[in-house]
N, C-alpha and C positions, 0 to 999 in steps of 0.2 A: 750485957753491955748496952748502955743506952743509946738510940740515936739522934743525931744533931738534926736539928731541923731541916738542914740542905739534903738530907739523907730520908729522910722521910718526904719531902718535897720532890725528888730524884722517883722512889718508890711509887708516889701518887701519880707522876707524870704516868710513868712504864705501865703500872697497873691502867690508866686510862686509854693509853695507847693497846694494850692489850683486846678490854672491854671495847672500846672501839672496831678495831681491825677482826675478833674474832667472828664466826659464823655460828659459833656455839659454846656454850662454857654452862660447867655443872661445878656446884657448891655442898663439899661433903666436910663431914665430922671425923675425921680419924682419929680422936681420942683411943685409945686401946690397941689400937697398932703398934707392934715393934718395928725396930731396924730393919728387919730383913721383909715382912711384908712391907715396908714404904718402899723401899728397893726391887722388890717384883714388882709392886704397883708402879713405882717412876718410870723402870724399865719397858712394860707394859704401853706404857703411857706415850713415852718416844719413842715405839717403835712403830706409832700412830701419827706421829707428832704429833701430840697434845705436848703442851705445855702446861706444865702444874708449877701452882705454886702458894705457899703457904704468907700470907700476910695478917697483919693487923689488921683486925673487925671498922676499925675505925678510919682506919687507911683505905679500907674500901669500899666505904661508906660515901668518903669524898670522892673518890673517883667514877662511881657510880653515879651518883648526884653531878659532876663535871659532865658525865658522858649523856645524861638524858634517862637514868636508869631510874625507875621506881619502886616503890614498896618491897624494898629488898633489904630494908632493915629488921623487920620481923626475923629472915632466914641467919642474919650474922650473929650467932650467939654462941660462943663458945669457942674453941681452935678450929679455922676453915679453911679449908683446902680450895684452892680454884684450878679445874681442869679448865684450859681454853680449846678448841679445835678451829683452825683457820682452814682449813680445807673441807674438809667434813663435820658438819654441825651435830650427825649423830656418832661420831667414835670419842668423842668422852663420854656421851651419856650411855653410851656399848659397853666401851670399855668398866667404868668405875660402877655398872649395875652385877655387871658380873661376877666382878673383883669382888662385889661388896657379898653375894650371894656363897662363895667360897670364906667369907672375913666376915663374919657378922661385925663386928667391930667399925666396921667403915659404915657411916650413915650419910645415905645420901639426901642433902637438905631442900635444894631448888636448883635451880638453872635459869639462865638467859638466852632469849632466842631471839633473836630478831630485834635485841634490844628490850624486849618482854621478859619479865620476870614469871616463872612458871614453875607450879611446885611438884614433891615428889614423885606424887602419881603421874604426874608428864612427863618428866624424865625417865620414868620406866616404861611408858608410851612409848617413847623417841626413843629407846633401849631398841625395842622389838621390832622399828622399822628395818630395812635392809640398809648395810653402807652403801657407800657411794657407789663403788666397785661392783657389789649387787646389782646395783639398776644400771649402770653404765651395760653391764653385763648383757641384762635383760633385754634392754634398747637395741645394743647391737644383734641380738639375737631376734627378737623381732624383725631388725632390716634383712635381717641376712634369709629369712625363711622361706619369703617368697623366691628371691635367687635359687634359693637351694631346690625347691616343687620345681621351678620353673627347667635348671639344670637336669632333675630327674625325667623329665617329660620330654624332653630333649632326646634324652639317651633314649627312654622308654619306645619312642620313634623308630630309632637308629636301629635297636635294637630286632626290633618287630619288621624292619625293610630287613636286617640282615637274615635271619628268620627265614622271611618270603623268599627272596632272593637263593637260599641253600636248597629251600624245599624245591624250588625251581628244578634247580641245577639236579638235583635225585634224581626227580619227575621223569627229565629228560636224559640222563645214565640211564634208569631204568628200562626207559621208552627204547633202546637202542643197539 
């Protein structure tokens, strides 16, 4: 079924608002995929929020070119999938490098970062950094290390008065 122009103009807007607002978005081939792998990988997909979506090479050609995107006509050839990630700019390129290593079928094409256009090999880069929740993780753990030595050294005091203090108390049971 074809679309009316207002419909494809509707499409370009969302697709740019997309491109715009995301923090990261990867560009894959799913040719050779069935039903049920699109459906673990959608699945997959939202339970990241990414949003994927499947449009016209030429519809997002315009929208790229509207949003400030370049040389990213080379990447659109064939049926392309666009993972977006607004939160985390590396959990599509996590997610769909993985998917794709289980699915040879899914090829992963390029990616936008930062509004840069970045080809395969960096998206398997950006695969293998940590998510967010990783460093969030890490940060917190770092602040908290020192507290935690410091609480130790603390007790380790306490500890070694209560120590004295018993040996005392023996000392002088004994003495008596």
């Amino acid at each position: 079924m074809k679309k009316t122009r207002q419909q494809k103009e509707q499409l370009v807007q969302e697709l740019t608002e997309k491109l715009s607002n995301s923090q990261g978005a990867v560009l894959v081939d799913y040719r050779g995929l069935d039903v049920s792998q699109m459906e673990e990988l959608r699945g997959k997909l939202r339970e990241a929020e990414v949003d994927f979506k499947v449009v016209k090479n030429t519809l997002t050609k315009i929208a790229a070119e509207e949003v400030g995107i370049e040389n990213l006509d080379s990447h659109l050839e064939g049926p392309i999938g666009i993972a977006f990630g607004f939160e985390d700019p590396v959990a599509p390129a996590k997610i769909l490098n993985d998917f794709a290593k289980d699915n040879e079928e899914l090829e992963l094409k390029a990616g936008i970062l930062e509004g840069s256009v970045i080809g395969e090999d960096k998206v398997k880069e950006l695969a293998k950094l940590p998510s967010r929740e990783e460093l969030l993780g890490k940060v917190a753990g770092t602040f908290q290390a020192p507290i935690t030595g410091f609480a130790s050294t603390c007790q380790g005091v306490i500890r070694k008065f209560v120590y004295a203090v018993e040996a005392v108390r023996k000392e002088k049971e004994e003495a008596s």
